[in-house]
N, CA and C atoms as a LAMMPS dump frame, in Angstrom:
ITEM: TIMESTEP
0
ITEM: NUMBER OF ATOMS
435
ITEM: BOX BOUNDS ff ff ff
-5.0000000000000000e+02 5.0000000000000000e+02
-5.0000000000000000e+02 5.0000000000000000e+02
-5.0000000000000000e+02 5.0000000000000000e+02
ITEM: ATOMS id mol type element x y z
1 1 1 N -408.223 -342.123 -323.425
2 1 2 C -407.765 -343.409 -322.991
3 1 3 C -407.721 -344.358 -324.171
4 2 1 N -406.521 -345.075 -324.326
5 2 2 C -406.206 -345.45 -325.214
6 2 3 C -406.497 -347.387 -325.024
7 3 1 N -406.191 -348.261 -323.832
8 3 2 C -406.675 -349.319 -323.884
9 3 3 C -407.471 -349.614 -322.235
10 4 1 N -407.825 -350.637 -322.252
11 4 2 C -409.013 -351.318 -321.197
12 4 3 C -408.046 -351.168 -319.739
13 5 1 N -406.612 -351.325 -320.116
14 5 2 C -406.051 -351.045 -318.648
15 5 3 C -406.32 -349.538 -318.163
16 6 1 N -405.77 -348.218 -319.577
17 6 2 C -406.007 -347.205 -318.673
18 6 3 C -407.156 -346.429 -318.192
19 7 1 N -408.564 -346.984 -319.06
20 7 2 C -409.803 -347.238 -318.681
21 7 3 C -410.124 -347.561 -316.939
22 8 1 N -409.637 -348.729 -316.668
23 8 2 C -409.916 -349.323 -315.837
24 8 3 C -408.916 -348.705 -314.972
25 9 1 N -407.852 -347.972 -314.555
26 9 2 C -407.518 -347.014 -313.902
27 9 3 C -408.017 -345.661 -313.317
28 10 1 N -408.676 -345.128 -315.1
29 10 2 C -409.44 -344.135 -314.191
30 10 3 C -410.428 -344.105 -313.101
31 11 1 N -411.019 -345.031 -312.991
32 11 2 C -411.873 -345.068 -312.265
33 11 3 C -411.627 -345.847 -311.176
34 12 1 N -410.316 -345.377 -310.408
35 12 2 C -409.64 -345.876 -309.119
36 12 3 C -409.421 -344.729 -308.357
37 13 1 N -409.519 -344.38 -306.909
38 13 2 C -409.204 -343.349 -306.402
39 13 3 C -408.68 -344.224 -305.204
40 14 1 N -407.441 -343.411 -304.526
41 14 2 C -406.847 -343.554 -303.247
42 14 3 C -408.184 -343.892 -301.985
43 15 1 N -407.786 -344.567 -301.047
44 15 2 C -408.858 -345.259 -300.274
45 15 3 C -408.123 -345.398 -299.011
46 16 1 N -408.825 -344.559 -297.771
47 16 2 C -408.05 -345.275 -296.259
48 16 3 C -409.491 -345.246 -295.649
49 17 1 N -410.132 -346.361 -295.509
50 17 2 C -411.149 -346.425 -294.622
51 17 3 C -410.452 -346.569 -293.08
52 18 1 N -410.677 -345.914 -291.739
53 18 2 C -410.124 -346.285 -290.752
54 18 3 C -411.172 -347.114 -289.656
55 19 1 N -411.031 -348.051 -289.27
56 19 2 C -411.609 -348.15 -288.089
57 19 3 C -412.705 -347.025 -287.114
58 20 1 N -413.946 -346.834 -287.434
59 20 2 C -414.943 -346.001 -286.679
60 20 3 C -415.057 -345.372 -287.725
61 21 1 N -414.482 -345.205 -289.189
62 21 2 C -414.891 -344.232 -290.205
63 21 3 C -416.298 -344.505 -291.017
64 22 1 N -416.388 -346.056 -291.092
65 22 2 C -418.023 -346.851 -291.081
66 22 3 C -418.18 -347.352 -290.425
67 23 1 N -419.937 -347.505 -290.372
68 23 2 C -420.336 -348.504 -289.238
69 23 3 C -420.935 -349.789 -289.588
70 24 1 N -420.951 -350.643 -288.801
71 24 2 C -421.412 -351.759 -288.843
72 24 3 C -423.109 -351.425 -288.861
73 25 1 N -423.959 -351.818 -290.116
74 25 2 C -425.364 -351.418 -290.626
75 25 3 C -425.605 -352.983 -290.942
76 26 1 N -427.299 -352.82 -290.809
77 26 2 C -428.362 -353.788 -291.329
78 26 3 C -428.891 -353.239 -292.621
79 27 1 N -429.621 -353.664 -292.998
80 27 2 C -429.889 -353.77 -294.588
81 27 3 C -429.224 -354.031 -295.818
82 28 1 N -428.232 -354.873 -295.66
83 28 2 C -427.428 -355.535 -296.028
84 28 3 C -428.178 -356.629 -297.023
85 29 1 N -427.387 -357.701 -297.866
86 29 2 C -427.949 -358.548 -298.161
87 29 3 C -428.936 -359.738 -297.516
88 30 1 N -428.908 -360.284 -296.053
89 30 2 C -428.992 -360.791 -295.153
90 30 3 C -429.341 -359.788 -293.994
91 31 1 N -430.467 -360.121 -293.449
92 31 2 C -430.844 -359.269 -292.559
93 31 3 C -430.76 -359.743 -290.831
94 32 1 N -429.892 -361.21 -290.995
95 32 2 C -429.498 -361.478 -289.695
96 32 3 C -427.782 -361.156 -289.667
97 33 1 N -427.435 -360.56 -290.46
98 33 2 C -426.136 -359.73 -290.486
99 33 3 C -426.107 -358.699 -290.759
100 34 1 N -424.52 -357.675 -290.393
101 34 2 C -424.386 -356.293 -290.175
102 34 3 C -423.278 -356.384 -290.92
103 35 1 N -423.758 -355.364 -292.026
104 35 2 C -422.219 -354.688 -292.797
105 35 3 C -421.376 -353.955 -292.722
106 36 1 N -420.281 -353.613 -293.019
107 36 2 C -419.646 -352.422 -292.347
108 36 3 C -418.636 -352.146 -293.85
109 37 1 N -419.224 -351.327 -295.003
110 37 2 C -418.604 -351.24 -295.886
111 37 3 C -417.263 -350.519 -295.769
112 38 1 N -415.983 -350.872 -296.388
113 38 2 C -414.719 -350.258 -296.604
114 38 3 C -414.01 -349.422 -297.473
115 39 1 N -415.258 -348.933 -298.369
116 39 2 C -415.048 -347.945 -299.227
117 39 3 C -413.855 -348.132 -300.648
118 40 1 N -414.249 -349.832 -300.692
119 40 2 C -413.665 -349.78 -301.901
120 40 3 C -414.492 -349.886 -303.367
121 41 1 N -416.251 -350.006 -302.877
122 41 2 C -416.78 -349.998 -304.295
123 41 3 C -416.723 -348.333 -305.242
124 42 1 N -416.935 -347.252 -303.717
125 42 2 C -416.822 -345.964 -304.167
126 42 3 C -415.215 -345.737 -305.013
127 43 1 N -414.25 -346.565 -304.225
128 43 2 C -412.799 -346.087 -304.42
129 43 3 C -412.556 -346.489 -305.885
130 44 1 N -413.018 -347.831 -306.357
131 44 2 C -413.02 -348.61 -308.107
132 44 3 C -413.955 -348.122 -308.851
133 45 1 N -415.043 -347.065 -308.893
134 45 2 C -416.026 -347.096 -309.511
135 45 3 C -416.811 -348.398 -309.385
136 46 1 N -416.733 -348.67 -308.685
137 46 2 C -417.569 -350.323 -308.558
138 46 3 C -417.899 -351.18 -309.368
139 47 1 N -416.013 -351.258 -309.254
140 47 2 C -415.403 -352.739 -309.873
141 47 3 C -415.362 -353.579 -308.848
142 48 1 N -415.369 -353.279 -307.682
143 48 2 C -415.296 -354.289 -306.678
144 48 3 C -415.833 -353.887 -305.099
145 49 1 N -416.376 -354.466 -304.465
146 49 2 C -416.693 -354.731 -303.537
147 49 3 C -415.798 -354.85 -302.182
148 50 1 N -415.831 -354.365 -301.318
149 50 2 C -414.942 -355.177 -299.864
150 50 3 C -415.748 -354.523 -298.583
151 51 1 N -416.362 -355.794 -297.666
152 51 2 C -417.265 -355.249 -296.671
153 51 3 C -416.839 -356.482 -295.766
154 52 1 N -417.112 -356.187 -294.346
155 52 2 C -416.667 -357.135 -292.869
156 52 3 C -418.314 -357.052 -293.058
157 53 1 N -418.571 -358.519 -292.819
158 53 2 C -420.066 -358.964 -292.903
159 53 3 C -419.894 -359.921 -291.259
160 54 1 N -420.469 -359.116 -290.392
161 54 2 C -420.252 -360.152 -288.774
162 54 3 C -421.938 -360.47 -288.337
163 55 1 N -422.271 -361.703 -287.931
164 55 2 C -423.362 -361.979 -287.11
165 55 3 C -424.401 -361.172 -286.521
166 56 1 N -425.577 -361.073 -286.264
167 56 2 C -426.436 -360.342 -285.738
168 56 3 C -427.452 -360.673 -285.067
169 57 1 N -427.51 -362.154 -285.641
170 57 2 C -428.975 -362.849 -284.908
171 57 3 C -428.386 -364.669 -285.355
172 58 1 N -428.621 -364.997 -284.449
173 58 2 C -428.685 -366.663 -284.281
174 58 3 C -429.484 -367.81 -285.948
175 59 1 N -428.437 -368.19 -286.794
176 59 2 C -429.024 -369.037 -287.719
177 59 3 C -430.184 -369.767 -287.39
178 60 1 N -431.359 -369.391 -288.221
179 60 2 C -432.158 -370.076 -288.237
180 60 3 C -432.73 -370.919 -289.851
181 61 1 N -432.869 -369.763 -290.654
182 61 2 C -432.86 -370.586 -292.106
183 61 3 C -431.805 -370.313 -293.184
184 62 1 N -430.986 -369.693 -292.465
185 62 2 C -429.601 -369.79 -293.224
186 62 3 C -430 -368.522 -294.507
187 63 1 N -428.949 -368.584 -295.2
188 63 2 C -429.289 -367.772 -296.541
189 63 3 C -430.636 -368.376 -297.628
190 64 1 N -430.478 -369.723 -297.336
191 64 2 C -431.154 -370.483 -298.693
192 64 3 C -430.537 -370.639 -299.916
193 65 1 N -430.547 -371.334 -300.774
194 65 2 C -429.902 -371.886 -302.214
195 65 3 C -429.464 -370.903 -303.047
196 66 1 N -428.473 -370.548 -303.662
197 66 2 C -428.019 -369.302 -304.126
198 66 3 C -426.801 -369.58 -304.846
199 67 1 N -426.754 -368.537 -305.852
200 67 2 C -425.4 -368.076 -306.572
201 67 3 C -425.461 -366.841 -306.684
202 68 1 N -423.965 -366.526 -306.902
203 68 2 C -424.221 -365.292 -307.392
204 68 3 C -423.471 -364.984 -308.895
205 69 1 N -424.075 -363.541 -309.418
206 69 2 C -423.476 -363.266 -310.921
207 69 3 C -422.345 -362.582 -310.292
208 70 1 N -421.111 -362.914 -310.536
209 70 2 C -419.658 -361.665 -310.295
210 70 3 C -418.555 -362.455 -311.011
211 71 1 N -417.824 -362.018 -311.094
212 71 2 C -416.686 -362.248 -311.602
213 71 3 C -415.614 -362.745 -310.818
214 72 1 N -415.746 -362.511 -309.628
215 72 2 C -414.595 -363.054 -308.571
216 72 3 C -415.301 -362.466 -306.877
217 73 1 N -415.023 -364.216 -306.128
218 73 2 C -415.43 -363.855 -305.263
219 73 3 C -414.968 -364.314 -303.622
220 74 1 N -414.194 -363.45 -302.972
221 74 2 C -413.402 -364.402 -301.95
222 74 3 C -414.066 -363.871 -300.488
223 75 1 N -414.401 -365.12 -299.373
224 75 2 C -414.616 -364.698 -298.281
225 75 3 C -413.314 -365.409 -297.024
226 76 1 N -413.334 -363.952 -296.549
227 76 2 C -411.851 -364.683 -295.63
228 76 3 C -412.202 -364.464 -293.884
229 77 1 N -412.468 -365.647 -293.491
230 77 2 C -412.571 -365.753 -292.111
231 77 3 C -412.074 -365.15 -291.066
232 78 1 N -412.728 -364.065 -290.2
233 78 2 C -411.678 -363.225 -289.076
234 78 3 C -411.735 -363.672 -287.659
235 79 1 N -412.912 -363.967 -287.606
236 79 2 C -413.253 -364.633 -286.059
237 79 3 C -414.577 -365.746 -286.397
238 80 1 N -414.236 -366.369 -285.37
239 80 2 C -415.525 -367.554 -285.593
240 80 3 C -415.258 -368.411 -286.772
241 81 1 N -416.509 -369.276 -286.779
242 81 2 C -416.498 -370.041 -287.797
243 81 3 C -418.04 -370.104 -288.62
244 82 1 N -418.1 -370.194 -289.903
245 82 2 C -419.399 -370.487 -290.804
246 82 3 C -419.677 -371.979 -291.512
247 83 1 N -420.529 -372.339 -291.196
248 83 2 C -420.737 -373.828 -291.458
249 83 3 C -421.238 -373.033 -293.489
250 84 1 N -421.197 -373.834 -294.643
251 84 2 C -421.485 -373.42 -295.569
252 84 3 C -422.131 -375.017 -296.935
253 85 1 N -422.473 -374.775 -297.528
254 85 2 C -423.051 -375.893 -298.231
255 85 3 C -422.716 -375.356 -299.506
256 86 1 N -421.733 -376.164 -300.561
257 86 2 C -421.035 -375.573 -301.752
258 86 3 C -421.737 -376.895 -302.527
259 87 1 N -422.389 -376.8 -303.564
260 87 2 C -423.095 -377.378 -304.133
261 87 3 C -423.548 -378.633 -303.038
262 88 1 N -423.29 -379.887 -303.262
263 88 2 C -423.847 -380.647 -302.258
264 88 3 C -422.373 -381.584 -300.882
265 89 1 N -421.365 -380.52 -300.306
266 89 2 C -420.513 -380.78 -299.593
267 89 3 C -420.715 -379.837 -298.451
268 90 1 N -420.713 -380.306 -297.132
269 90 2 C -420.525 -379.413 -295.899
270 90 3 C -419.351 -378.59 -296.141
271 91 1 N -418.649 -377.502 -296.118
272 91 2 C -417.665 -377.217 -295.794
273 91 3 C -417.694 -375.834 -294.366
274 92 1 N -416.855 -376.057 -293.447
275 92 2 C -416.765 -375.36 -292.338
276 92 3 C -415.33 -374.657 -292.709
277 93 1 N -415.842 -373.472 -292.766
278 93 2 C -414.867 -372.426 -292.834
279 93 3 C -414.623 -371.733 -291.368
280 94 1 N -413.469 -371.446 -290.79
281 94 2 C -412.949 -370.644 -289.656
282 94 3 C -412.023 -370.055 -289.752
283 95 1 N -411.975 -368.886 -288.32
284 95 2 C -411.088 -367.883 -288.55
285 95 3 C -409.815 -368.123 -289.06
286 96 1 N -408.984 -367.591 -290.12
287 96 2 C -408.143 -368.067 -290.812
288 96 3 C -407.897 -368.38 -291.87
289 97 1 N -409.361 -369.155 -292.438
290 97 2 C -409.523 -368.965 -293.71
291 97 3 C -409.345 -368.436 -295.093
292 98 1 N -409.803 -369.198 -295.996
293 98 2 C -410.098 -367.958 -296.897
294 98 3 C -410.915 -369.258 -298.117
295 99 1 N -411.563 -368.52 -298.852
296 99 2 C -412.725 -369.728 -299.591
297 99 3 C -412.838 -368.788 -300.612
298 100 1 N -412.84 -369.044 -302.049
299 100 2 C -413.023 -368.27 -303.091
300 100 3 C -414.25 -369.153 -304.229
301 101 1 N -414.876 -368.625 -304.097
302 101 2 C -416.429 -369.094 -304.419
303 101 3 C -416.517 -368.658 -306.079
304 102 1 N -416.05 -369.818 -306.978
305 102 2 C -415.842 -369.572 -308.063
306 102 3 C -417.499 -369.276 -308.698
307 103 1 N -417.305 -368.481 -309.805
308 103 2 C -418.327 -367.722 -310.51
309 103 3 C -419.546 -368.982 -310.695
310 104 1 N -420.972 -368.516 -310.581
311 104 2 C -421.833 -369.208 -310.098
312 104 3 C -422.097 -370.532 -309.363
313 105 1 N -421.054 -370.671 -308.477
314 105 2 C -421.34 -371.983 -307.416
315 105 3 C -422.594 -371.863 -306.714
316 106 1 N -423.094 -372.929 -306.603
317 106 2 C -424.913 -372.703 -306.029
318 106 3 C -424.519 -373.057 -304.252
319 107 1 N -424.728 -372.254 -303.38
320 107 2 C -423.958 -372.814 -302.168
321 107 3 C -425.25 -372.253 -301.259
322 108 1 N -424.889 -372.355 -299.611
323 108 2 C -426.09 -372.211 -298.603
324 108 3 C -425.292 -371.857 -297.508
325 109 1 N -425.378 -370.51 -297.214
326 109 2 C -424.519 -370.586 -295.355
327 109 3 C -425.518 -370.761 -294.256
328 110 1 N -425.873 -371.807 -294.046
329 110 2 C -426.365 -372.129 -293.332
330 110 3 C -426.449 -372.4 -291.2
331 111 1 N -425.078 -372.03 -291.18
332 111 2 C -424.803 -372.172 -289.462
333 111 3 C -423.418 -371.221 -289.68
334 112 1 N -423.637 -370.518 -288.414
335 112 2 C -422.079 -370.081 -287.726
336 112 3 C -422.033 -369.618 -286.631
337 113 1 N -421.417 -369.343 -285.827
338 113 2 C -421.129 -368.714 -284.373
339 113 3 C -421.331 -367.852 -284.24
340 114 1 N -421.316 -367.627 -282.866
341 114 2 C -421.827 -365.529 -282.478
342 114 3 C -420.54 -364.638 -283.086
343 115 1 N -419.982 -365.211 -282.737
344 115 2 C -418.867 -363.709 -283.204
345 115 3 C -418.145 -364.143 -284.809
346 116 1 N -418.876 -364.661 -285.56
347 116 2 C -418.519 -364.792 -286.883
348 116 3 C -418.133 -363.476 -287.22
349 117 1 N -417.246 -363.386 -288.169
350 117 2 C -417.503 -361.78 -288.753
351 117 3 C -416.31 -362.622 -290.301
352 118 1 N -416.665 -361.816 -291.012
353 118 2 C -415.293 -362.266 -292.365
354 118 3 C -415.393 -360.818 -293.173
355 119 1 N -414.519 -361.041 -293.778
356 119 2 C -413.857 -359.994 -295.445
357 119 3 C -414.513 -360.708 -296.225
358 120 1 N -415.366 -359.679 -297.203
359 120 2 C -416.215 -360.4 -298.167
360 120 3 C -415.328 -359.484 -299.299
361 121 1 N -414.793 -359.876 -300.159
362 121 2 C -414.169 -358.858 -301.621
363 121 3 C -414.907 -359.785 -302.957
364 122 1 N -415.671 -358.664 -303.84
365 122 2 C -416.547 -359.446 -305.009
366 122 3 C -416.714 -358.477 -306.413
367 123 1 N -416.514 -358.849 -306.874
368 123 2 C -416.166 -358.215 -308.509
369 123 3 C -417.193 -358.628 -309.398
370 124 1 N -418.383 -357.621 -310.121
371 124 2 C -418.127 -356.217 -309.79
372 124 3 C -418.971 -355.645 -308.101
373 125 1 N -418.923 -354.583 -307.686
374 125 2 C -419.356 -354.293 -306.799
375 125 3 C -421.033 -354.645 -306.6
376 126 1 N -421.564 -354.17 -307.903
377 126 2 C -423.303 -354.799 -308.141
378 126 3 C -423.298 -356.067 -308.306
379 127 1 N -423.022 -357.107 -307.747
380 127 2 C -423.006 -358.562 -308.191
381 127 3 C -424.459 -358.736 -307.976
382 128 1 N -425.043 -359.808 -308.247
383 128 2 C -426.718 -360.192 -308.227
384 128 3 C -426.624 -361.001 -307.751
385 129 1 N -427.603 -361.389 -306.719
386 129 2 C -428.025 -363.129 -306.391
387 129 3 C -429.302 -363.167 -306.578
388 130 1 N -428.911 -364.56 -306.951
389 130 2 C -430.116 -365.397 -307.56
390 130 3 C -430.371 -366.596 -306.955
391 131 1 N -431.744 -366.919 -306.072
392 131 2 C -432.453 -367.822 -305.397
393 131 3 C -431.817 -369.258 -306.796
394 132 1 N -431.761 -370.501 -306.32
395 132 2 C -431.488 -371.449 -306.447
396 132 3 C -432.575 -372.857 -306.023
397 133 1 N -432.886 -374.077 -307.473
398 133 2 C -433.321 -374.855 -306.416
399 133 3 C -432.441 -375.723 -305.082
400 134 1 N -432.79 -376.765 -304.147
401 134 2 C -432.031 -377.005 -303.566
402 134 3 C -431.266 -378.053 -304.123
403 135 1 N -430.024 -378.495 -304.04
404 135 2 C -429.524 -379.573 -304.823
405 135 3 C -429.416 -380.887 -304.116
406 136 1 N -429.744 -380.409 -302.536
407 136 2 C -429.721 -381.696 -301.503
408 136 3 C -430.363 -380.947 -299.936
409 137 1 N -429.975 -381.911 -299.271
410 137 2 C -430.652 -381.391 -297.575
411 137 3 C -429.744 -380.72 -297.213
412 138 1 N -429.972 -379.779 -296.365
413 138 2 C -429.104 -379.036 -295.477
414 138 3 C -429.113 -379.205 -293.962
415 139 1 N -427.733 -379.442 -293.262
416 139 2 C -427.891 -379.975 -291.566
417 139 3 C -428.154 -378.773 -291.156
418 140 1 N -428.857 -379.106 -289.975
419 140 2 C -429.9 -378.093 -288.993
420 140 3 C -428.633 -376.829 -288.348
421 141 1 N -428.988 -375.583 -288.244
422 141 2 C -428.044 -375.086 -287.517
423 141 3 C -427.253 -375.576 -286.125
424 142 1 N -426.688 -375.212 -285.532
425 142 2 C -426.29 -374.922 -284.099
426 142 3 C -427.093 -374.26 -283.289
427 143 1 N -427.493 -374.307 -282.196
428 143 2 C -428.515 -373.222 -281.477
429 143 3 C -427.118 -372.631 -280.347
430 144 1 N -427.455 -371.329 -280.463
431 144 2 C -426.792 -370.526 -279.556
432 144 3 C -427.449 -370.722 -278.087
433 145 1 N -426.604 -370.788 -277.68
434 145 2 C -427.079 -370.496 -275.741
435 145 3 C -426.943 -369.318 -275.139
């Protein structure tokens, strides 16, 4: 291999995750959510990431203060909505969406609905997070009924 593009080719393989081919799992980053990876970190050599991250348990302390190390990072809304805290601004993301969380923004998801679920895609696939202090208050969740 002669430059960084055909480098970064080899280590791409064809990818059809189908519907029921993964499952929606805990032990995820967040343990009041369920992942359901799409088999694109295996498919890039894990250059990148792509997982449906949906609800599991009712917000109570949210993620907490955070960034992360990656290179690119987009979450796109499928159902529901996520209340989120991007340095010190509410922003409410819903189905429809799409929010691209430039490289170390210190943010907080703090509230969202039962049937939240989104497309998380993040470059490289090992991205790191890193606890944060807080930069302001955060509003109380929503309580589910």
């Amino acid at each position: 291999m002669n430059t960084v593009a055909e480098s970064v080719l080899a280590g791409n393989t064809f990818s059809h995750v189908c519907e029921g081919d993964t499952p929606y799992e805990s032990g995820g980053l967040r343990d009041f959510f369920l992942y359901r990876d799409l088999g694109i970190a295996a498919a890039t050599g894990g250059q990148v990431v792509a997982q449906l991250v949906k609800a599991n348990m009712a917000p109570e302390e949210g993620t907490g203060w955070h960034r992360h190390e990656a290179n690119f990072h987009i979450v796109i809304m499928l159902k529901g909505w996520a209340r989120f805290m991007y340095e010190d601004q509410v922003t409410l993301v819903k189905a429809g969406d799409c929010v691209h969380q430039r490289p170390g923004i210190v943010h907080f998801l703090f509230d969202y609905s039962p049937d939240m679920e989104y497309l998380e895609i993040v470059s490289p696939a090992d991205f790191k997070t890193i606890d944060m202090p807080a930069p302001c208050a955060v509003p109380p969740p929503t309580p589910w009924n």
